[in-house]
C-alpha positions as a Markdown table, in Angstrom:
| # | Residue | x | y | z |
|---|---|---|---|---|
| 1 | Unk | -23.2 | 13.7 | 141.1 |
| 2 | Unk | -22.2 | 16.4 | 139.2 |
| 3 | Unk | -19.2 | 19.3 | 141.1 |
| 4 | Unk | -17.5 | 22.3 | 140.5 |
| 5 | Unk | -14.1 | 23.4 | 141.4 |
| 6 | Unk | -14.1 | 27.3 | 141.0 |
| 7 | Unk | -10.1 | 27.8 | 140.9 |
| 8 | Unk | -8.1 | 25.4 | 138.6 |
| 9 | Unk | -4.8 | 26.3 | 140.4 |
| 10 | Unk | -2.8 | 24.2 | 142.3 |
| 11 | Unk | -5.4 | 22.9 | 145.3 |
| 12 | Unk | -8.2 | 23.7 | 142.5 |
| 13 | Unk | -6.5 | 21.0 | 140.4 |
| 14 | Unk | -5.8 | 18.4 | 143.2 |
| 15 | Unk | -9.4 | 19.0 | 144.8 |
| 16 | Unk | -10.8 | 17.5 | 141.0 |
| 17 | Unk | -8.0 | 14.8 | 140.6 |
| 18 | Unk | -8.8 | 13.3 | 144.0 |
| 19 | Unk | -12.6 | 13.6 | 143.5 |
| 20 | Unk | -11.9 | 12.3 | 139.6 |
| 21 | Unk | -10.1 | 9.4 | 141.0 |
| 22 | Unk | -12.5 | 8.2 | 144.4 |
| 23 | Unk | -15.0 | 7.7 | 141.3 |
| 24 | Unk | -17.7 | 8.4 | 142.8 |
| 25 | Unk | -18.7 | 11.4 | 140.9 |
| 26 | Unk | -19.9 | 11.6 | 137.2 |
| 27 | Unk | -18.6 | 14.9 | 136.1 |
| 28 | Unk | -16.6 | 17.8 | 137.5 |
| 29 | Unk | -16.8 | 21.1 | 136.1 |
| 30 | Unk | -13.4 | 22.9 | 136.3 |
| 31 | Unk | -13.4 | 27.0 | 136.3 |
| 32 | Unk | -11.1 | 29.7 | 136.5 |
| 33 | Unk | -10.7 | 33.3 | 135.0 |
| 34 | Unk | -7.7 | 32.8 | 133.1 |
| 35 | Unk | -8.4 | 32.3 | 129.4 |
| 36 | Unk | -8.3 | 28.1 | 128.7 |
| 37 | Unk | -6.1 | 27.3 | 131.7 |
| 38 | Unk | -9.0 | 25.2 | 133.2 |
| 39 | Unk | -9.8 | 23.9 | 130.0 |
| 40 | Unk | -6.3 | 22.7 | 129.6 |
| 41 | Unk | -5.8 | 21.1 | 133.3 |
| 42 | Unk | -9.5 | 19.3 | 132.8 |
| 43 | Unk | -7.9 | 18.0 | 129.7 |
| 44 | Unk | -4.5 | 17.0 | 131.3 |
| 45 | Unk | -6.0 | 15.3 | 134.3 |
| 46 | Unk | -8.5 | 13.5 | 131.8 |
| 47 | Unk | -5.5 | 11.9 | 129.7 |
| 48 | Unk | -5.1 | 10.4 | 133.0 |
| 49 | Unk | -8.1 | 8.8 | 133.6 |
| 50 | Unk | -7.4 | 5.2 | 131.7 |
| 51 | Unk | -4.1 | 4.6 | 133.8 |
| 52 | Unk | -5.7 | 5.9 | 136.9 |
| 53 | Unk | -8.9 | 3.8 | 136.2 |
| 54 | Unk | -11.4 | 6.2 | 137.1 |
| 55 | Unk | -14.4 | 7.2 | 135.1 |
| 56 | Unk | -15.2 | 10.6 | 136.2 |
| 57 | Unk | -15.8 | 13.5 | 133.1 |
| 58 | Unk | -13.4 | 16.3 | 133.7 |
| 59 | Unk | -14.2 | 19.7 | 132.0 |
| 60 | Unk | -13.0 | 22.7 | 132.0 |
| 61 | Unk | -14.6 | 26.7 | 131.7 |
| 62 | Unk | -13.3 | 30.1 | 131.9 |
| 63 | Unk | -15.5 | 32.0 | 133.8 |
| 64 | Unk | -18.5 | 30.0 | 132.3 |
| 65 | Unk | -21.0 | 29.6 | 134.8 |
| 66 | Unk | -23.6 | 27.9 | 132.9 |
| 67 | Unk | -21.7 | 24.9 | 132.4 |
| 68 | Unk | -21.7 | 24.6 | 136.2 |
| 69 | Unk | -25.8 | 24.3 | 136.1 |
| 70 | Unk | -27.2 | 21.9 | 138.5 |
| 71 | Unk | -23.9 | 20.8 | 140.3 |
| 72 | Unk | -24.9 | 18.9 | 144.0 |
| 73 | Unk | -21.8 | 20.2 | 145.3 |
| 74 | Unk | -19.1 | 23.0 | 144.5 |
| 75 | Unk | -16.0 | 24.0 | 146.3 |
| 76 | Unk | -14.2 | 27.2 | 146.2 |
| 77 | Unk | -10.4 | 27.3 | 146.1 |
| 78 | Unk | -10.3 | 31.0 | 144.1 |
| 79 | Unk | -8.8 | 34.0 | 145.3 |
| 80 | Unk | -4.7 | 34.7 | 145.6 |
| 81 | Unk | -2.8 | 32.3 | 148.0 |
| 82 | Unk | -0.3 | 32.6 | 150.5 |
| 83 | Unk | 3.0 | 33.8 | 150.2 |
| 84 | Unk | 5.8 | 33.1 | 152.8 |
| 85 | Unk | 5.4 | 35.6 | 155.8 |
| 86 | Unk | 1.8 | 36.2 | 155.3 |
| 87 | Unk | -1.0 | 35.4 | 157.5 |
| 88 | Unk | -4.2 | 33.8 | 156.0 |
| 89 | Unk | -6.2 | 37.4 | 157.2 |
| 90 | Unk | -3.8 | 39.6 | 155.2 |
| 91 | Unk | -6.2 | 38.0 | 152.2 |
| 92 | Unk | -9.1 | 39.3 | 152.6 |
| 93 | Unk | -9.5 | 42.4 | 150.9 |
| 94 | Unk | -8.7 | 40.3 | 147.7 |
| 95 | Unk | -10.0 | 37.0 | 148.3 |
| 96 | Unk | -13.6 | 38.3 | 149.8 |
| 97 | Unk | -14.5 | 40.1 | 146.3 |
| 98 | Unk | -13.8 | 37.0 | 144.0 |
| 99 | Unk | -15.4 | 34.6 | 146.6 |
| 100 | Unk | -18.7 | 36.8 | 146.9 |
| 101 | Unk | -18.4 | 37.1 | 143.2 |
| 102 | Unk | -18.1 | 33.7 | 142.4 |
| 103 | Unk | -20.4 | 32.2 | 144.6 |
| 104 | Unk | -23.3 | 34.5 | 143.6 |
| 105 | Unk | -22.7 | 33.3 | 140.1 |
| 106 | Unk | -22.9 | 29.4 | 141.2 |
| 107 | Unk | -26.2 | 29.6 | 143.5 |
| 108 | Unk | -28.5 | 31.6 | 140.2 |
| 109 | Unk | -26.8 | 28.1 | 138.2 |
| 110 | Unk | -27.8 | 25.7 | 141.1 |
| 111 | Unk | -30.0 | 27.0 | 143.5 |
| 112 | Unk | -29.8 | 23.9 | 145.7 |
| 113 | Unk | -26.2 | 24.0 | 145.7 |
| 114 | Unk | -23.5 | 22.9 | 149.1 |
| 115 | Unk | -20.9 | 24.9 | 149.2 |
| 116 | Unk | -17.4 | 24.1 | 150.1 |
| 117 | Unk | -15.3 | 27.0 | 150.6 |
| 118 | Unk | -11.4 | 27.0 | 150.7 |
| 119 | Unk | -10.2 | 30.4 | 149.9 |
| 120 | Unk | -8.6 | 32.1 | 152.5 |
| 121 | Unk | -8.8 | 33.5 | 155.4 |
| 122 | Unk | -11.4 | 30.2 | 155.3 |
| 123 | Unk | -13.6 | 30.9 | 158.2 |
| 124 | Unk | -14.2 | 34.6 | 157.1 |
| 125 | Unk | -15.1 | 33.4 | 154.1 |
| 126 | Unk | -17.5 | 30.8 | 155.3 |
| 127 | Unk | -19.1 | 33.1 | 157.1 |
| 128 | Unk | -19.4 | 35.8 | 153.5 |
| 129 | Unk | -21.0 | 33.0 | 151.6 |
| 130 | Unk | -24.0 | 32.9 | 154.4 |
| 131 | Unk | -23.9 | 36.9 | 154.2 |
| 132 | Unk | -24.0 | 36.9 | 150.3 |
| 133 | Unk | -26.4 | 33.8 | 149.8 |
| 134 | Unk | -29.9 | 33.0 | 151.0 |
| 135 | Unk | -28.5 | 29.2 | 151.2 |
| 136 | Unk | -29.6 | 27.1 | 154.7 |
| 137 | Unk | -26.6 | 27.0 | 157.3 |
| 138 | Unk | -26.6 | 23.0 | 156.4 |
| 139 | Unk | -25.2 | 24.1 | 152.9 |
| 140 | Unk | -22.1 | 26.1 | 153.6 |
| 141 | Unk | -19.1 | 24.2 | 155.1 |
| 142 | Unk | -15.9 | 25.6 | 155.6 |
| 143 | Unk | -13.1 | 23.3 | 155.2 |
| 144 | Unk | -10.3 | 23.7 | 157.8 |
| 145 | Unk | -11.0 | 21.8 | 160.1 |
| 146 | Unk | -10.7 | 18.2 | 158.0 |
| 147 | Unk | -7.4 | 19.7 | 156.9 |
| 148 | Unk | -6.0 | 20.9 | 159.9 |
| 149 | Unk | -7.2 | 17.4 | 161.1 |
| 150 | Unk | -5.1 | 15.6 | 158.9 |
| 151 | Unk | -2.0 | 17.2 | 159.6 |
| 152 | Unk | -2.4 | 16.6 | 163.6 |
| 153 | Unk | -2.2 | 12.7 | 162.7 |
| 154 | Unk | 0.3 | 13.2 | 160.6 |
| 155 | Unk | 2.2 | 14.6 | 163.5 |
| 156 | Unk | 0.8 | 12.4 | 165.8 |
| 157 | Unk | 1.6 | 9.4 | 164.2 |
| 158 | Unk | 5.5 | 10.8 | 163.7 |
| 159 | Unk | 5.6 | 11.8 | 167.8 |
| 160 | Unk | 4.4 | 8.2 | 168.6 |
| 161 | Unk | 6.1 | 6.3 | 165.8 |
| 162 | Unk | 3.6 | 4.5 | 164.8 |
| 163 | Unk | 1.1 | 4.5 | 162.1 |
| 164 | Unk | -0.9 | 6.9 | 161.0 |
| 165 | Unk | -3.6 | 4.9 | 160.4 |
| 166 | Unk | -3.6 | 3.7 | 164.2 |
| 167 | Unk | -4.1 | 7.5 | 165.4 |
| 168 | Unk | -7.0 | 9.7 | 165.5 |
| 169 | Unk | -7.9 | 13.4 | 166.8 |
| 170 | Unk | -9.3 | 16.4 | 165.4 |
| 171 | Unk | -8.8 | 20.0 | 165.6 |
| 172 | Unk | -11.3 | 22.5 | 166.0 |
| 173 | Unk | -11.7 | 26.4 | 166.3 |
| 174 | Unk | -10.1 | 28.6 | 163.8 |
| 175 | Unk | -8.1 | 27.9 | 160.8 |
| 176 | Unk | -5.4 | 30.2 | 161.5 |
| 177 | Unk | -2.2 | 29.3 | 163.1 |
| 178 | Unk | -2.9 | 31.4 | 166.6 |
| 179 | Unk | -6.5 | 29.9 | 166.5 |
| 180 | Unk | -6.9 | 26.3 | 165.8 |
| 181 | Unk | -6.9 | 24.0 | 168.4 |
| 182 | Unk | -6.1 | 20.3 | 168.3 |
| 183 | Unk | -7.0 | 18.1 | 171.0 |
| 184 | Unk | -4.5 | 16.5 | 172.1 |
| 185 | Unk | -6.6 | 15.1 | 175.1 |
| 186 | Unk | -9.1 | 13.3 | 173.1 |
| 187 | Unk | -6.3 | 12.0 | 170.5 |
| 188 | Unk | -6.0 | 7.8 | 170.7 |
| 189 | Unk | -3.9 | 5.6 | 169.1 |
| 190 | Unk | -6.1 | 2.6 | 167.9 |
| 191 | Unk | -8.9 | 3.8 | 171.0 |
| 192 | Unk | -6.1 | 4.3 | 173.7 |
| 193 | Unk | -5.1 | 7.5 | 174.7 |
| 194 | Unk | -2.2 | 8.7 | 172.7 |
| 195 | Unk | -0.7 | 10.2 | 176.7 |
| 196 | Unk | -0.2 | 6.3 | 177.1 |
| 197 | Unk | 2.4 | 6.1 | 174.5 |
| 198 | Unk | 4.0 | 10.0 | 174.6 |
| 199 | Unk | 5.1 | 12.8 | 177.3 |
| 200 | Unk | 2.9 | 15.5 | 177.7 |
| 201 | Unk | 5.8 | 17.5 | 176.4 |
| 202 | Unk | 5.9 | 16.0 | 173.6 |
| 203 | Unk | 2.4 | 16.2 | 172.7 |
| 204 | Unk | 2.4 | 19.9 | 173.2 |
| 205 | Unk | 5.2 | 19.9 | 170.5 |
| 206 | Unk | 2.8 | 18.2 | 168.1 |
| 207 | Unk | 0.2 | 20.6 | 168.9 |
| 208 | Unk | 2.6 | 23.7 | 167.7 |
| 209 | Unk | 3.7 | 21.4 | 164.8 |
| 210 | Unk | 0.0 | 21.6 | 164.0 |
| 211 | Unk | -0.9 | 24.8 | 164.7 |
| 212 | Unk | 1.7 | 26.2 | 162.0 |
| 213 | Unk | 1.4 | 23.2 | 159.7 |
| 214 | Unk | 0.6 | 25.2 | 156.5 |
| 215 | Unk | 3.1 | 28.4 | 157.6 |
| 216 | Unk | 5.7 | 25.3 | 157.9 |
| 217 | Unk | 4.4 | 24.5 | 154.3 |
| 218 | Unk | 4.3 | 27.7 | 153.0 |
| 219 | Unk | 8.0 | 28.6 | 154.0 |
| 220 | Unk | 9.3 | 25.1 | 151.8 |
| 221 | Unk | 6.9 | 25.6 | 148.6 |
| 222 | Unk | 7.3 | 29.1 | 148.4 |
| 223 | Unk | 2.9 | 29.5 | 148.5 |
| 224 | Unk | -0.2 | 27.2 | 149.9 |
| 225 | Unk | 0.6 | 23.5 | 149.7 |
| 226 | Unk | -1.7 | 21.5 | 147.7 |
| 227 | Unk | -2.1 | 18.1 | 148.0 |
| 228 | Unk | -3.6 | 17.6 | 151.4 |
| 229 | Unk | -6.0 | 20.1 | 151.2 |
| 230 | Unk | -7.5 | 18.5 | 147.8 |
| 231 | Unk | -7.3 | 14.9 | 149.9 |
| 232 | Unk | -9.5 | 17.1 | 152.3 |
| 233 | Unk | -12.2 | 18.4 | 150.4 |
| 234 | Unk | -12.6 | 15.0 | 148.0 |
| 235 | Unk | -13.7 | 13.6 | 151.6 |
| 236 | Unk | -16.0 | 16.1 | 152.1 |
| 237 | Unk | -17.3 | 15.7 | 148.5 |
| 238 | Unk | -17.6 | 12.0 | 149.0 |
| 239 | Unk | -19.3 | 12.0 | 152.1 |
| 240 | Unk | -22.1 | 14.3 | 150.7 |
| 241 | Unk | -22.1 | 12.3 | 147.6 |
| 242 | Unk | -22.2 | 9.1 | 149.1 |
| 243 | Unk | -24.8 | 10.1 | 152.2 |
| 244 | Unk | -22.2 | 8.4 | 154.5 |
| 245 | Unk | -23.0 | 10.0 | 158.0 |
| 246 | Unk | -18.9 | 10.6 | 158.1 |
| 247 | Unk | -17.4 | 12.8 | 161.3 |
| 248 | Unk | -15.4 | 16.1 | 160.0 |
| 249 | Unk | -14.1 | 18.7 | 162.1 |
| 250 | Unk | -15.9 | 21.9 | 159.9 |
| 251 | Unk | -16.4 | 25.7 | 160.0 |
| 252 | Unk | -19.9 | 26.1 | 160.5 |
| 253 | Unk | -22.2 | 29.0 | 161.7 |
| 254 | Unk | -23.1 | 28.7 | 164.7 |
| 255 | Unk | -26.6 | 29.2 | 165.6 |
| 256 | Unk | -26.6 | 28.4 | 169.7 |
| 257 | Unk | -24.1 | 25.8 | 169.5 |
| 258 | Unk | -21.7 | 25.8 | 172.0 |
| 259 | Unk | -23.0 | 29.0 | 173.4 |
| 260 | Unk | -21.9 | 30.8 | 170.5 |
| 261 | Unk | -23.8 | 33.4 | 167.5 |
| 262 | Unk | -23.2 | 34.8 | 164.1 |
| 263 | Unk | -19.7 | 33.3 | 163.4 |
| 264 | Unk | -18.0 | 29.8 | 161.7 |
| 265 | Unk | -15.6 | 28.4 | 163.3 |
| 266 | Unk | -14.4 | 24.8 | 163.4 |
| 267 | Unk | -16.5 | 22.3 | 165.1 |
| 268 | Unk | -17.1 | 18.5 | 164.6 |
| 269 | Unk | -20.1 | 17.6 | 162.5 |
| 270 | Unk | -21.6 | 14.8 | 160.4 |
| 271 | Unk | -21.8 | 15.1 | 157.0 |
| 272 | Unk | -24.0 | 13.7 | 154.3 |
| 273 | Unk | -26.3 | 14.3 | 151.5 |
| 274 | Unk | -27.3 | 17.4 | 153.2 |
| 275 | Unk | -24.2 | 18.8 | 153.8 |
| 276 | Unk | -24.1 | 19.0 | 157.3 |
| 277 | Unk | -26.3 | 17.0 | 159.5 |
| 278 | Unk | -25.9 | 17.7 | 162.8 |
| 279 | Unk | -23.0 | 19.4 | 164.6 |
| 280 | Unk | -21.7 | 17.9 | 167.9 |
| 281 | Unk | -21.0 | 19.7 | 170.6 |
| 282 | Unk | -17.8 | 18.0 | 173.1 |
| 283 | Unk | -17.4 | 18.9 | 176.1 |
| 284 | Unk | -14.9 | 20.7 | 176.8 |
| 285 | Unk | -11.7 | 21.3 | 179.5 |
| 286 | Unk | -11.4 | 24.9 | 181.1 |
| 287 | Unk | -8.1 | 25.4 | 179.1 |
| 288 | Unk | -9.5 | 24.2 | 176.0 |
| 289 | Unk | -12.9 | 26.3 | 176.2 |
| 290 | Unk | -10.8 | 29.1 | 176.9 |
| 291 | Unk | -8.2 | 28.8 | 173.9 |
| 292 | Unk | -11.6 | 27.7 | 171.8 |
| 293 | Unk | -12.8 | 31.8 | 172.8 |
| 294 | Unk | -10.0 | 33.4 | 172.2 |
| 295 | Unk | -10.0 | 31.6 | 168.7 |
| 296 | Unk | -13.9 | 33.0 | 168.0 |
| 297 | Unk | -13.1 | 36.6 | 169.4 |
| 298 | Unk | -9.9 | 36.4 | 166.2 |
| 299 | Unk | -12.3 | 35.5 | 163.7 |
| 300 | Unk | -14.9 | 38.2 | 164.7 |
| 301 | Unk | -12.4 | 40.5 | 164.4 |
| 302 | Unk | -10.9 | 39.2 | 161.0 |
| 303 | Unk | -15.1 | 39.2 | 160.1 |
| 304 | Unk | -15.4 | 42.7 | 160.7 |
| 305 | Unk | -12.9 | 43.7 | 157.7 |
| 306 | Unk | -16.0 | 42.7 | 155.5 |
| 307 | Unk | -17.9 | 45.8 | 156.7 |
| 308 | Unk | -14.8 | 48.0 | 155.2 |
């Protein structure tokens, strides 16, 4: 499988190091607009490759878009990032012009292209890349959700001291720190209730925690952490590459799905060689299909800053 990371920044970089090291695709195509900085991190991360054992061809391109022809999958991470204070909406004037640029220029290389979109704010731009691309809704997947995911277990785990590896939950709705909603309902530690092993108090704390997870981060690094939303989209990538049927919480239009039309917001869905698969609708509590709304009605009016 051959991907493209459009952005050779800091998540750009760690999106192809953790794809480059999972091994499971044969070449990533690095790009970015500044003159030979993507060429220089493909060839960095490649002087890796022998102690990290992978096999993976890393390469780099600025603003090159032929070199990206006939990629299965690429991921967007362009576009300016946060700085501390900021809100991922106060982007989009920026960030909507280089992702509508960008991904016009990867669909006429790969017309059969998934798209995995990252930039900020991500659900707005999820729902651009429809706008600007005659691509099938199964196609365009909005990452937020698998990363906002993460950092409820990570939480999770810390509230019940346990490990993180005996948790799970997911968070849907919006990828903003007002909209996103973890579940801390449905979360389990190893298929038992995580309200078994915590207060209810306490599991309202983790869903704050959650909600401002990459404010919290963006306060400490001084911009958009890194690490964990690379980890996030290499899963992606690996499900699609590796047709594995695996359960992400996404931003995806919805078409009649939970009642709702014409927006992407976060909701569970399998993912595999066709990008998405199916999406899953959960039932949900009055509270939580209330705060799930509210969530929609913030990204339709975020959405409608693409009209100006």
């Amino acid at each position: 499988m051959k991907v493209t990371v459009v952005g050779a920044g800091a998540v750009g970089a760690s999106c192809a190091e953790y794809i480059a090291i999972k091994n499971f695709a044969s070449e990533v195509v690095l790009v970015d607009i500044k003159e030979g900085y993507a060429e220089g991190k493909a060839m960095d991360l490649m002087q890796t490759a022998s102690l990290n054992h992978f096999d993976t061809k890393i390469t780099g391109s600025t603003n090159d878009y032929s070199k990206t022809a006939d990629s299965q999958v690429a991921v967007i991470t362009s576009g300016i990032p946060r700085k501390p204070g900021m809100t991922r909406e106060e982007l989009i004037g920026t960030n909507a012009n280089i992702v509508k640029s960008v991904v016009e220029q990867l669909v006429k290389e790969s017309p059969d292209i998934t798209i995995i979109v990252v930039s900020n704010p991500m659900d707005t731009m999820a729902y651009l890349v429809h706008k600007a691309t005659d691509l099938p809704k199964n196609k365009i997947i909005g990452m937020g959700g698998a990363l906002d995911s993460a950092r409820f277990k990570y939480r999770l785990a810390e509230a019940l001291d346990c490990p993180i590896s005996d948790v799970d939950g997911m968070v849907i709705g919006a990828h903003s720190d007002s909209g996103m909603l973890p579940l801390t309902r449905l979360a389990t530690r190893n298929g038992v209730p995580a309200s078994k092993f915590t207060s209810q108090e306490k599991l309202d704390e983790v869903e704050q925690s959650t909600r401002v997870g990459g404010a919290t981060l963006t306060k400490l690094l001084g911009t958009s952490a890194w690490y964990a939303p690379g980890a996030a989209v290499s899963e992606l990538v690996r499900a699609i590459a590796q047709d594995s049927k695996k359960m992400f919480p996404c931003s995806l239009l919805l078409e009649g799905e939970y009642g709702l039309n014409d927006v992407c917001v976060g909701v569970p869905a399998i993912i595999g060689a066709n990008g998405v698969e199916e999406i899953i609708e959960i039932e949900l509590n009055e509270e939580e299909r209330a705060k799930f709304d509210e969530a929609v009605e913030k990204v339709r009016e975020v959405n409608k800053a693409l009209d100006a």
